[in-house]
MARBA-3410 file (N, C-alpha, C, O; in Angstrom, 1 decimal):
128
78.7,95.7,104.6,79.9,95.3,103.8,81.2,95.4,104.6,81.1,96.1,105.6 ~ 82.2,94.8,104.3,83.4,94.7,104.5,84.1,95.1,103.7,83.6,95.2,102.5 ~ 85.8,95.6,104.1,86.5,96.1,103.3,87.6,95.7,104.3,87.5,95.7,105.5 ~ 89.0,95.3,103.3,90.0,94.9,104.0,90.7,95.7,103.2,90.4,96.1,102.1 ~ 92.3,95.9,104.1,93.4,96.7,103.2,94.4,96.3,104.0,94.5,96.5,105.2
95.5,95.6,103.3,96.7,94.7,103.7,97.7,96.2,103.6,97.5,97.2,102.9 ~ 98.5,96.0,104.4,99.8,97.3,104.2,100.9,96.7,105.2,100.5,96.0,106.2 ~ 102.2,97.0,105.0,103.0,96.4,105.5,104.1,95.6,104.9,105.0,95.2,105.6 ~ 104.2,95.3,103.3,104.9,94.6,102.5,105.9,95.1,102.2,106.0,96.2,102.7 ~ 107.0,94.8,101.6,107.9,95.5,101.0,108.9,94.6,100.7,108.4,93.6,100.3
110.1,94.6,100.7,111.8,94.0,100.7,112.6,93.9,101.9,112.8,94.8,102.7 ~ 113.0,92.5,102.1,114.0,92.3,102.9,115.0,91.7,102.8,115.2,91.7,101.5 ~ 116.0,91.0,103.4,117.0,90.4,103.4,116.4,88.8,104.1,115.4,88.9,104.8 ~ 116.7,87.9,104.0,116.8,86.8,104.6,116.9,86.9,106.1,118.1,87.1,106.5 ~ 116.1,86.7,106.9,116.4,86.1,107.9,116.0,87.9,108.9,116.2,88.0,110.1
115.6,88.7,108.3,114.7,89.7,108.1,113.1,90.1,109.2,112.8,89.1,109.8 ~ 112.7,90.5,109.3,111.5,90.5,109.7,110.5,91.5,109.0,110.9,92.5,108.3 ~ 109.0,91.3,109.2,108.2,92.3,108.5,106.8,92.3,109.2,106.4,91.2,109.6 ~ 106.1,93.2,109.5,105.1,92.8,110.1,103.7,93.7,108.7,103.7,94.8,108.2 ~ 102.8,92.3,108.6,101.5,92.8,107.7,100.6,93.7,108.1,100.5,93.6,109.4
99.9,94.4,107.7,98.2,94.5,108.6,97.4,94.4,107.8,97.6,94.8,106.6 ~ 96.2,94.0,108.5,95.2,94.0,107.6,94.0,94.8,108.3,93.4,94.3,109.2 ~ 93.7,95.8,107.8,92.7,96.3,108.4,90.9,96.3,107.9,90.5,96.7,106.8 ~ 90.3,95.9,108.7,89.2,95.6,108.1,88.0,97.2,108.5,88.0,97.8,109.5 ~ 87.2,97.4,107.6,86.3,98.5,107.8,84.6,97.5,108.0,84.3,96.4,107.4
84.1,98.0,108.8,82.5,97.1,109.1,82.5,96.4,110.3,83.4,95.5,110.4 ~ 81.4,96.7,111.4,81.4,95.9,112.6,81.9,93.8,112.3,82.5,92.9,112.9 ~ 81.2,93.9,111.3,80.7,92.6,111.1,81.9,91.3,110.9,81.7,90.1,111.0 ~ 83.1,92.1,110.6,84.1,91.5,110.5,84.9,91.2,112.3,86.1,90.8,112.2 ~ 84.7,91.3,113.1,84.7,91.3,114.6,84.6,90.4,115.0,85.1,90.1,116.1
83.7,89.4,114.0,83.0,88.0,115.0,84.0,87.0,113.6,84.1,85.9,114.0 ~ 84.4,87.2,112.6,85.2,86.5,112.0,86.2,85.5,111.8,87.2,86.0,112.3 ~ 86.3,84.5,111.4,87.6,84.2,110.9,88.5,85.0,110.3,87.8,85.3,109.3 ~ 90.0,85.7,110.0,90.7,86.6,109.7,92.1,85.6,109.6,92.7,85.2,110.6 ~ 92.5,85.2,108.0,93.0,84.6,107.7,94.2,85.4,106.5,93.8,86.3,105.7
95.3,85.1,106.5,96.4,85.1,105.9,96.8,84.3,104.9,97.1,83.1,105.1 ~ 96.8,84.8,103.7,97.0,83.7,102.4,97.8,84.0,102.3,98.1,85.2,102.8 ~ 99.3,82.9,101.4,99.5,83.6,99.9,100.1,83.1,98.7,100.4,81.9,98.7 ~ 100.3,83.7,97.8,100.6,83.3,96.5,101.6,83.5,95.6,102.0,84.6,95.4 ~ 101.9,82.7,95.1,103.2,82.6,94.0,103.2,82.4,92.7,103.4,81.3,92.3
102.9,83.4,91.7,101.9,83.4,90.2,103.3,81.7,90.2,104.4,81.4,90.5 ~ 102.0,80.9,89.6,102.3,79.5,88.9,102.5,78.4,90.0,103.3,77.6,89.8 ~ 101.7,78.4,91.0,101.7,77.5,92.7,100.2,78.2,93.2,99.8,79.4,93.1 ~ 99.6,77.2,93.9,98.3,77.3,94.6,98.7,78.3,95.8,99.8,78.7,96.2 ~ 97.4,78.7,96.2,97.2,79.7,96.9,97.5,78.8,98.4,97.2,77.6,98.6
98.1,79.6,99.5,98.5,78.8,100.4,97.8,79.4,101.8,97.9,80.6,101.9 ~ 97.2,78.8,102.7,96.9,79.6,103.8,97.9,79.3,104.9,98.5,78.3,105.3 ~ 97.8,80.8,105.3,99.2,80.6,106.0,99.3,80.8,107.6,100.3,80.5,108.4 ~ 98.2,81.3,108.0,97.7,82.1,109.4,96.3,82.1,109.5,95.7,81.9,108.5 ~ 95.8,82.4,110.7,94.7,82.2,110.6,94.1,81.9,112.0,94.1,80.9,112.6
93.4,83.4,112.7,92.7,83.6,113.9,91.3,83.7,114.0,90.7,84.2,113.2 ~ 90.8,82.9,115.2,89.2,83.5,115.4,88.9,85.0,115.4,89.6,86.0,115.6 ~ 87.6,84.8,115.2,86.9,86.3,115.9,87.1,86.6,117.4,87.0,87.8,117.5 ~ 87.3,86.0,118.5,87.4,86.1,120.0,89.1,86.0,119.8,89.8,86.3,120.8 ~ 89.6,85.7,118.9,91.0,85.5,119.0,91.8,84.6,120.1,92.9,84.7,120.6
90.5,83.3,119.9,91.2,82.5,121.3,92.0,81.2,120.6,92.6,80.4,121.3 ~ 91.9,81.2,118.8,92.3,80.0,118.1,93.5,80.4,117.2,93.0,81.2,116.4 ~ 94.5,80.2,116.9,95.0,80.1,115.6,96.0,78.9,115.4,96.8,78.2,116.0 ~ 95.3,79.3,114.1,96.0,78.1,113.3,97.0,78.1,112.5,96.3,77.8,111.6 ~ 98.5,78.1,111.9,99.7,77.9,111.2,99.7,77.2,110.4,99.5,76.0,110.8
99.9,77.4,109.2,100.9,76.1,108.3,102.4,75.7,108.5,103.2,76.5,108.9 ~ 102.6,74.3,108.3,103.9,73.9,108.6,104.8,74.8,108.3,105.8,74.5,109.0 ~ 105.1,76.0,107.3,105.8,76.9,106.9,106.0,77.8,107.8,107.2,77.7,108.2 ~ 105.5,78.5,108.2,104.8,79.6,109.0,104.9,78.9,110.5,104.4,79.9,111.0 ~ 105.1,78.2,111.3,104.8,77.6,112.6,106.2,77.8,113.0,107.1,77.2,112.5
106.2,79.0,114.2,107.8,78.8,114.6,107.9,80.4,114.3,108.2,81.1,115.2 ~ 107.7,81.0,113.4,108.2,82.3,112.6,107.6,83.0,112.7,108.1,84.0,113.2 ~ 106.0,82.9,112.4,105.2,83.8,112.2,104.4,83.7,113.4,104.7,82.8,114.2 ~ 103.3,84.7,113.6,102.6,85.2,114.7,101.1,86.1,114.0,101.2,87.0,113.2 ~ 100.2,85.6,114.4,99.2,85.9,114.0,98.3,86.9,115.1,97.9,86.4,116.1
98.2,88.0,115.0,97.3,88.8,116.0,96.8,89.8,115.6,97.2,90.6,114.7 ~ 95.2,89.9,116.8,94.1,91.1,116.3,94.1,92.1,117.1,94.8,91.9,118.2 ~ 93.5,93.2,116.9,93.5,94.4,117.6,92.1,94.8,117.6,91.6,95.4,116.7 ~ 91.7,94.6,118.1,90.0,94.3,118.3,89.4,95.8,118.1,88.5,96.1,117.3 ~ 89.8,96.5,118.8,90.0,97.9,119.2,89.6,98.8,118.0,88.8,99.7,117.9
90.6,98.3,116.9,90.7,98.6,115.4,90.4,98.0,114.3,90.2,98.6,113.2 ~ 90.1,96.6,114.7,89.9,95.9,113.7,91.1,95.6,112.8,91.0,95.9,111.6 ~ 92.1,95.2,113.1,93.1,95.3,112.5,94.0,94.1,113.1,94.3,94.1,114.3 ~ 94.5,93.1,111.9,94.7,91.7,112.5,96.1,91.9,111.6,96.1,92.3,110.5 ~ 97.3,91.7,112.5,98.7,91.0,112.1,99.1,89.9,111.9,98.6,88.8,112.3
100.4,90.3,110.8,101.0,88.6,110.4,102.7,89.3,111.3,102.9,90.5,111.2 ~ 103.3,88.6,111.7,104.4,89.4,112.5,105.2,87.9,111.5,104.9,86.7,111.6 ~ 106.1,88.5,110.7,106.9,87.2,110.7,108.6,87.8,110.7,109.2,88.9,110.5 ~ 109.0,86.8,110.9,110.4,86.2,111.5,111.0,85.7,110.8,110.4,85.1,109.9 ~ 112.8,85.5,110.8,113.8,84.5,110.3,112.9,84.2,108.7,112.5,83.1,108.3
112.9,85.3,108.3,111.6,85.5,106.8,113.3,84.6,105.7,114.6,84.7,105.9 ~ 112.4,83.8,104.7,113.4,83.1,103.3,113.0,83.5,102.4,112.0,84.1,102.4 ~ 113.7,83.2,101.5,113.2,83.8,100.3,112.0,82.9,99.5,111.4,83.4,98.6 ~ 111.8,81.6,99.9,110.7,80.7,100.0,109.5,81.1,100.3,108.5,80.6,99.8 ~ 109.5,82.6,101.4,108.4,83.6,102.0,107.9,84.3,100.8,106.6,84.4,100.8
108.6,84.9,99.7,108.5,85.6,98.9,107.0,85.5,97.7,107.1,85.3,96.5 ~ 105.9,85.9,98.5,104.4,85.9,97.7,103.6,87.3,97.8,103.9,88.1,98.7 ~ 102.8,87.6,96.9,101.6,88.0,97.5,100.8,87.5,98.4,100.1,86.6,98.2 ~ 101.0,88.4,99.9,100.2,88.0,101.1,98.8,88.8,100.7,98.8,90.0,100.2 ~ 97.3,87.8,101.0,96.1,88.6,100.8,95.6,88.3,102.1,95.8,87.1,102.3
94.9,89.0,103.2,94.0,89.0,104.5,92.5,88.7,103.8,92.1,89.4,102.8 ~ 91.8,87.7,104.5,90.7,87.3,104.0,89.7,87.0,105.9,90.1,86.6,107.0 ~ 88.5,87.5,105.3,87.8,87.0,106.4,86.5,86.6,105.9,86.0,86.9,104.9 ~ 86.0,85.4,107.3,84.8,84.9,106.5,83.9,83.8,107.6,84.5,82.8,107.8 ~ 83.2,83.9,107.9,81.8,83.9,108.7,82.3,81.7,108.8,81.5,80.9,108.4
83.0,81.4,109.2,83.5,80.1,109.1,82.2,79.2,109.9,81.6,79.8,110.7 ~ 81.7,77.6,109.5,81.1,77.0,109.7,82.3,75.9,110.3,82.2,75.7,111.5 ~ 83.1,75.4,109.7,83.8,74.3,110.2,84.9,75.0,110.9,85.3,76.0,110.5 ~ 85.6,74.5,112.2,87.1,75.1,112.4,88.1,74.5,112.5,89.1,74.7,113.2 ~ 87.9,73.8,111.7,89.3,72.7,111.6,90.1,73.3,110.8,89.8,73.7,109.7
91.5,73.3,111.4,92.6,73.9,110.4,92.8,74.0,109.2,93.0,75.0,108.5 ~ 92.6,72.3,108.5,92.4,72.1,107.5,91.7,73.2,106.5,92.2,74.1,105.8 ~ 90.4,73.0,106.8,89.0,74.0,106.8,89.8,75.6,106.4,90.2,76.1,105.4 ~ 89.6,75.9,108.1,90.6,77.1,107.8,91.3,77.9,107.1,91.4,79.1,106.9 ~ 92.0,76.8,106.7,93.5,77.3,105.7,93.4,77.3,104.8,94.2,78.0,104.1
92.3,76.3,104.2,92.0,75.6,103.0,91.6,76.9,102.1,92.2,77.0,101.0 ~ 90.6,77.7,102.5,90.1,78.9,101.5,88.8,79.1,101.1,88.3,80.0,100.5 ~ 88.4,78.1,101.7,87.0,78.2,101.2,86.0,78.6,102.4,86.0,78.2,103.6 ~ 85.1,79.7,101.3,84.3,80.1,102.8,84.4,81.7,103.4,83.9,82.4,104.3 ~ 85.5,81.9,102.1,86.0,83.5,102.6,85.1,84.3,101.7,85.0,84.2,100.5
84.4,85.6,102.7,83.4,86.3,101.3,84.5,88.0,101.5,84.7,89.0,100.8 ~ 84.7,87.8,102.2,85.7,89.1,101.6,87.1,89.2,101.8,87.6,88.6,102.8 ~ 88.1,89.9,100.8,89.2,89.5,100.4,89.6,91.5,100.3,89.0,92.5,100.0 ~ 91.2,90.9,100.8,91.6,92.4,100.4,92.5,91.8,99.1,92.7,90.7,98.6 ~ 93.1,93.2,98.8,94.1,93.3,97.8,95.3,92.5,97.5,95.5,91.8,96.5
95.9,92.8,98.4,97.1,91.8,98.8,98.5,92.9,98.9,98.4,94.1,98.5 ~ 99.6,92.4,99.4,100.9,93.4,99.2,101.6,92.2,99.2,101.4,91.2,100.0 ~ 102.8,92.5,98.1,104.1,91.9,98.2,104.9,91.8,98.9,105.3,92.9,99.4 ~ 105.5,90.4,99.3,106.7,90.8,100.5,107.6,89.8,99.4,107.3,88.7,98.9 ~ 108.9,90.8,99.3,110.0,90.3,98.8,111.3,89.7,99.8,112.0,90.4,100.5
111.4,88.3,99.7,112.7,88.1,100.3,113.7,87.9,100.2,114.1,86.9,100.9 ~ 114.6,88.4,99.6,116.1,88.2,98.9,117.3,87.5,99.9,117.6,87.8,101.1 ~ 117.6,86.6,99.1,118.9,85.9,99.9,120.4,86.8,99.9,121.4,86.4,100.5
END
């Protein structure tokens, strides 16, 4: 089994920075996809980030590309969202998801599907 636990959320100002983590418990999450969602109660679920298991691939959404930074700590098991020049547009439940991926196309990736373990999520607030 896997277990993930996002920490790192909180309140900022615009233009702000915050860095997520997600830490995963279980060998098995190592060879993974380790992906970055998130969400806005009343708007689809958005993927936002999104690294291999070898950590040689990631992927961005147009949102996120420029700002944010995706990275693993192999050591720990424990994959970052580093983001930047944060809007209040930023302002979701971020959830870290990983998941044994077949296709690797961004699309794919980002898309959601495919992920068998999910953590909790933490709020990141961004006030103008």
């Amino acid at each position: 089994q896997v277990h993930l636990m996002e920490s790192g959320g909180g309140s900022v100002q615009a233009g702000g920075s915050l860095r997520l983590s997600c830490k995963a418990s279980g060998d098995s999450a190592s060879k993974m996809w380790m992906t970055w969602f998130r969400q806005v109660p009343g708007q689809e679920r958005e993927g936002v980030a999104a690294i291999s298991g070898g950590a040689t691939i990631t992927y961005y959404s147009d949102s996120a590309k420029g700002r944010f930074t995706i990275s693993r700590d192999k050591a720990t098991n424990t994959v970052y969202l580093q983001m930047t020049s944060l809007k209040p547009e930023d302002t979701a439940v971020y959830s870290c998801a990983a998941g044994d991926l077949t296709n690797w196309s961004q699309s794919s990736v980002l898309g959601g599907d495919g992920y068998v373990y999910w953590g909790q999520g933490t709020q990141v607030t961004v006030s103008s």
